[in-house]
C-alpha positions, 0 to 999 in steps of 0.5 A: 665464264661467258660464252664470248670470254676466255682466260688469258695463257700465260703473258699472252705473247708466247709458249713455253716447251710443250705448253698449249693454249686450250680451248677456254684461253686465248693469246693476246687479242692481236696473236689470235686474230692472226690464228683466225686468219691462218684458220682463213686460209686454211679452210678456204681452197676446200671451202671454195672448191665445192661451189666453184665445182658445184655452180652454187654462189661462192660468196653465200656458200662463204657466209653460211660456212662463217655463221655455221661455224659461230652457231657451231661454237655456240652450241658446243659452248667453246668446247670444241674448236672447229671450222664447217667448211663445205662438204665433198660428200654434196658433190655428187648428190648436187650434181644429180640433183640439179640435172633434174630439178635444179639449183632449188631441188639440190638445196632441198636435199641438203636442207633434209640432210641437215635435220637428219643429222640434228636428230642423230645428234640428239639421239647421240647426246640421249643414247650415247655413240655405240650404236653409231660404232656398230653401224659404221665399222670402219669396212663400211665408212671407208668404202662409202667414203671411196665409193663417193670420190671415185663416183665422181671421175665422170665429172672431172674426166668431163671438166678436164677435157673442156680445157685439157691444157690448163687442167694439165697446168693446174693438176702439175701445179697441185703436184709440184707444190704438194711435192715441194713445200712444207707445212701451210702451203703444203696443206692448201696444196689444192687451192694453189694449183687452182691459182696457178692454174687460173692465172695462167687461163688469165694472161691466156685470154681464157677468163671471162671477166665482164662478170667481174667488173660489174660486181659490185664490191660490197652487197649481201650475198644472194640467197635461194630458196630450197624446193622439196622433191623426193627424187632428189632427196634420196640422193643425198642419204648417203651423205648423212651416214659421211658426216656422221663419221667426218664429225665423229672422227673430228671431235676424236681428233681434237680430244687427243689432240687437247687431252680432254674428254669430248665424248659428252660433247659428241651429240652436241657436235653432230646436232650443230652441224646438221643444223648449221648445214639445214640453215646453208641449205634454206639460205642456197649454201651448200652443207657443211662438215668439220674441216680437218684442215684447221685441225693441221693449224691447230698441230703446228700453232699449239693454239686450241683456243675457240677464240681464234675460230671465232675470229675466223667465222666472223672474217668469213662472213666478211669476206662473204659480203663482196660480190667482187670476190666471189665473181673472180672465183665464178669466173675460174675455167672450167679446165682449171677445175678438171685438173682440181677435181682429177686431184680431189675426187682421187683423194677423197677415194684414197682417205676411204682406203685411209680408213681402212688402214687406221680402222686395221680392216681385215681384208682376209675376212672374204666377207670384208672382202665381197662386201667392199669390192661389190660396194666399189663396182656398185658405186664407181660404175653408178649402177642405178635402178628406178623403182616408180618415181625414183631413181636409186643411183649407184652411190646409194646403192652401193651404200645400201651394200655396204651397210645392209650387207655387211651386218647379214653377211657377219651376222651369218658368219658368227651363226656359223663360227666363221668370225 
């Protein structure tokens, strides 16, 4: 079978009890197209958030999502249906970076953390994921996790207070709509507050919109080149060791999900988004990740087709190529994106307890324990120190903690018959 040709399920039209469509089957081509679009939208609101939150171009983080997810499809061979929006765990590595060296130095961070990936993707498809398991157990992925959401309340205490009337407006909204409705809206619940939010700092007079009316509709998005500096690298190991762990735990996701084995293909799913994330990083995108909110449109459609993922790459490229769009987004207020980032950094730090409670972390064990409440003081207070020329923030730190104290510490207590 061709990479671009898939079986047609059934009539085309419709599913019988319990049937799925999988991974090598399509619908009939206008039934995929619709869900390509619901993938759209699902991965939009996220998608969007990390350059609105970041200042990076929307429209070019947009088109490297699109390609990313096609080369992804590609070198998965249709294996494995996902979409590579952008990645919270850049935020705040981009951020830092940009404060000392700019657009350019936070581009050159993400292009390292990308070939770092592909490489432990191809020692993955060599070695096999044990030793990925033994690295990050589930104390350690759920605390950097944690560590790298709560680090960010800074951030969004700074965004909020610029507008504190439409980050009310826009974080109430985001609960309202999360609270009330079922199903896709509920999942996009984010991007919703953010409209309402945005819309109500419209008819306030509070959007700028010059921006706006000189966009033109169609043109290729911009594009920047990375610089490379040490200082700013560093930032952003940890946010290797956070991907490695989001695509381990999408492709185990999809496997239950479609029945099939997908060990083989974990290596492969690793090295495609490392390499699509060094490609947004050479083009100025920001780095990407398997998204989890197209693995809720695959539950609630039965639909595992990569057909429909294709479709949804190729539209976001599309959509990619009008400034228009992207400048409406550029101009959301900055209140807007307190109230999203109050909601969103708080979130990302819950799904680190999240981990925890699926990984079943005993927090009786007193080395569990030290090891995950000194990791957190570490990291949400941003304990930094600076060796020469470079500067170890409290994310990376407390990374460090994490993962290097974890195995002395358990390592020392097995010695003794403590574990």
């Amino acid at each position: 079978m061709s990479l671009l040709s898939w079986k047609l399920h059934g009539n085309g039209k419709s599913l019988t009890p319990g049937a799925v469509v999988s991974t090598d089957e399509r619908l009939t081509w206008p039934r995929t197209i619709g869900v390509g679009l619901q993938h759209i939208a699902a991965m939009f609101g996220a998608t969007f958030l990390v350059p609105l939150i970041t200042g990076f171009p929307p429209t070019t983080t947009l088109f490297f999502s699109g390609i990313g997810t096609l080369l992804f499809l590609t070198l998965t061979q249709n294996k494995v249906p996902s979409y590579l929006g952008s990645s919270f765990a850049f935020l705040a590595p981009i951020a830092a970076a940009k404060t000392g060296g700019g657009m350019s130095a936070a581009l050159g961070g993400v292009v390292v953390t990308g070939v770092i990936l592909a490489v432990v993707g191809l020692i993955v498809r060599q070695a096999g994921i044990g030793w990925i398991n033994w690295m990050l157990p589930p104390i350690v992925t759920g605390t950097i996790v944690m560590v790298i959401g709560l680090n960010l309340a800074g951030a969004a205490k700074n965004n909020f207070a610029k507008g504190p009337l439409i980050g009310v407006i826009t974080l109430a909204s985001i609960a309202l709509v999360s609270a009330i409705s079922r199903g896709f809206l509920n999942r996009i619940s984010i991007f919703a507050g953010l409209v309402i939010g945005y819309l109500v700092a419209f008819v306030k007079g509070d959007v700028v919109t010059d921006g706006i009316k000189a966009a033109k509709w169609l043109a290729m998005p911009s594009f920047t080149s990375p610089t490379f500096n040490g200082k700013a690298i560093v930032l952003f190991l940890p946010v290797v060791l956070v991907l490695i762990a989001e695509n381990v735990g999408h492709v185990k996701a999809v496997a239950a999900m479609t029945g099939k084995n997908l060990d083989d293909q974990m290596g492969t799913a690793l090295m495609a988004d490392g390499l699509a994330t060094t490609l947004a990083g050479l083009g100025g995108g920001s780095g990407t990740t398997t998204y989890a909110e197209n693995i809720g449109v695959m539950a609630a459609t039965r639909v595992y087709s990569t057909a429909a993922y294709w479709i949804a790459g190729l539209g976001a490229v599309g959509l990619s190529l009008s400034p228009k769009f992207g400048a409406v987004l550029s101009s959301t207020p900055v209140g807007a994106l307190g109230g999203v980032g109050v909601a969103l950094f708080g979130m990302i730090g819950v799904l680190g307890a999240r981990i925890w409670i699926e990984g079943k972390v005993d927090f009786a064990n007193s080395t569990n324990l030290i090891i995950a409440a000194s990791a957190l003081i570490i990291g949400i207070s941003d304990m930094s120190w600076t060796r020469g020329d470079y500067t170890f923030n409290g994310i990376i730190n407390a990374t460090l903690v994490a993962i290097i104290g974890y195995r002395v510490l358990h390592s020392i207590a097995s010695s003794r018959g403590n574990n």
